[in-house]
C-alpha positions as CSV (number, residue, x, y, z in Angstrom):
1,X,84.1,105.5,94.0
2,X,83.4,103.8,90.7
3,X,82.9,100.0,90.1
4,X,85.5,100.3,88.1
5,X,88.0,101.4,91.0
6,X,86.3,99.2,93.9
7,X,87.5,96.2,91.7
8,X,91.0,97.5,91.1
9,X,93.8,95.3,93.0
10,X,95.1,97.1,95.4
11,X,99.2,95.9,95.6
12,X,98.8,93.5,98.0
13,X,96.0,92.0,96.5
14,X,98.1,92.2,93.3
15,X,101.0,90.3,94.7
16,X,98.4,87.6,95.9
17,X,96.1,87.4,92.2
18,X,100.2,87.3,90.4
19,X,100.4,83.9,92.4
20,X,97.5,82.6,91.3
21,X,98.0,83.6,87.4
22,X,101.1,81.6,88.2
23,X,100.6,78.6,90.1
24,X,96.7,78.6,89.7
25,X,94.2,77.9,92.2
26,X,95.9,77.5,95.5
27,X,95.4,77.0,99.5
28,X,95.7,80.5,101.7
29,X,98.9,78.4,103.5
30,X,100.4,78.1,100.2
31,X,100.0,81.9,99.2
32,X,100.9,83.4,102.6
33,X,104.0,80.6,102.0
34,X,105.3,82.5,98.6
35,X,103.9,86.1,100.1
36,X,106.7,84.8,103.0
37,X,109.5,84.5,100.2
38,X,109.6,88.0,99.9
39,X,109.0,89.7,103.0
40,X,107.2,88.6,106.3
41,X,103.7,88.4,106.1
42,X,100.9,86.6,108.9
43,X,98.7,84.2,107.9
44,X,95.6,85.9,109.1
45,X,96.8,89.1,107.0
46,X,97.0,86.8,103.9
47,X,93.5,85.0,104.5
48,X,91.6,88.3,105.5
49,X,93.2,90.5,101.9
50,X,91.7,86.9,100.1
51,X,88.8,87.3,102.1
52,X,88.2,91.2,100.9
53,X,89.6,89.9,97.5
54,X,86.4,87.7,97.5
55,X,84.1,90.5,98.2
56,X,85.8,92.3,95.4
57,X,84.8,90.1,92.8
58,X,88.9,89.5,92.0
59,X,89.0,85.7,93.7
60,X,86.4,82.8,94.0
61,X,86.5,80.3,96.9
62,X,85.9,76.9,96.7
63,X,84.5,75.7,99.7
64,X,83.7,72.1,99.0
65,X,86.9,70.6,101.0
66,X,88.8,71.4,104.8
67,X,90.8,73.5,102.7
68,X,88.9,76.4,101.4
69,X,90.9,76.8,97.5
70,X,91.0,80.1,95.6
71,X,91.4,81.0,92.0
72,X,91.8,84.2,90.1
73,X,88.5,85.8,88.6
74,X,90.1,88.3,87.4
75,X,91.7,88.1,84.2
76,X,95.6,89.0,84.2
77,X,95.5,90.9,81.0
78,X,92.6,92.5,81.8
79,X,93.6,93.5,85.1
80,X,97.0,95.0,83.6
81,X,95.1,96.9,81.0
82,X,93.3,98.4,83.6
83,X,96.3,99.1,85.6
84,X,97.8,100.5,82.7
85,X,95.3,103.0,81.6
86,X,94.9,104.4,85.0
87,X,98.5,104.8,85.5
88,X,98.5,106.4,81.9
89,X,95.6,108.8,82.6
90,X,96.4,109.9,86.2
91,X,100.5,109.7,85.4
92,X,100.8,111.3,81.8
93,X,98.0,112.5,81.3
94,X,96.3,110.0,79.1
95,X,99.1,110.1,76.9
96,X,100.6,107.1,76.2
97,X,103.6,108.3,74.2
98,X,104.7,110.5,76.8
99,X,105.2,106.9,78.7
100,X,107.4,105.6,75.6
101,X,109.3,108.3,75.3
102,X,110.1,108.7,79.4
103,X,110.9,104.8,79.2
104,X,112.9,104.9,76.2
105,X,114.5,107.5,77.8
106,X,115.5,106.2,81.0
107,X,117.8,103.7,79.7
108,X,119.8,102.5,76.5
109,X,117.2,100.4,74.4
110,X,118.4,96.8,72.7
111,X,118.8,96.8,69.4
112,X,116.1,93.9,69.4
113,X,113.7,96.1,71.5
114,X,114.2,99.4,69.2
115,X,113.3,96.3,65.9
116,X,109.7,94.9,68.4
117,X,109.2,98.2,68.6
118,X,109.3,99.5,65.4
119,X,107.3,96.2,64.3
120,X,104.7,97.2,66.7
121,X,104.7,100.7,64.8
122,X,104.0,99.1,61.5
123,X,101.3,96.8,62.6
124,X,99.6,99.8,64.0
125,X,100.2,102.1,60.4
126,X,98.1,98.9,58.6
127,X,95.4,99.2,61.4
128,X,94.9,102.6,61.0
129,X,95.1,102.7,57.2
């Protein structure tokens, strides 16, 4: 296994790093708290993913109080990049316009979407002229 894939999220640990993008560095109680909003989850089963999560590289811990604190070392964007291009590769291919097309496909585009798309067209022409 690459390093590449031992650091990718798996989707529990993706839930948990998407509630720290949002709310930033936070207490295992209040994680396992939201994790709860959604479906049932123990509190042991939310401190031991952060725990692996650690070991990963994907959290820090701050140790320096009762109440052990962790924040996201991994970069959203990044970590949806990544995401991306695997899904991409192992999905379509490595073809990203086979993506568009399927997604375009699978249900009536907005007008303002099909106009952010075709900006994002044109902005990509200039690059590549």
């Amino acid at each position: 296994m690459s390093s590449r894939q031992k650091n990718m999220p798996t989707e529990s640990e993706l839930e948990i790093l998407q509630i720290l993008w949002q709310h930033g560095p936070s207490s295992v109680r209040f994680v396992n708290e939201l994790l709860n909003e959604k479906r049932e989850v123990g509190y042991t089963t939310t401190l031991k993913i952060m725990q692996i999560m650690t070991e990963k590289g994907l959290v820090s811990r701050d140790t320096s109080s009762r109440t052990h604190v962790y924040d996201s070392v991994a970069k959203e964007k990044d970590t949806q990049t990544s995401l991306l291009d695997t899904f991409i590769e192992k999905t379509y291919r490595g073809s990203a316009m086979k993506l568009v097309m399927q997604a375009l496909g699978q249900k009536k585009a907005s007008a303002d979407d099909l106009e952010k798309l075709k900006a994002i067209i044109d902005e990509i022409e200039k690059q590549n002229k």
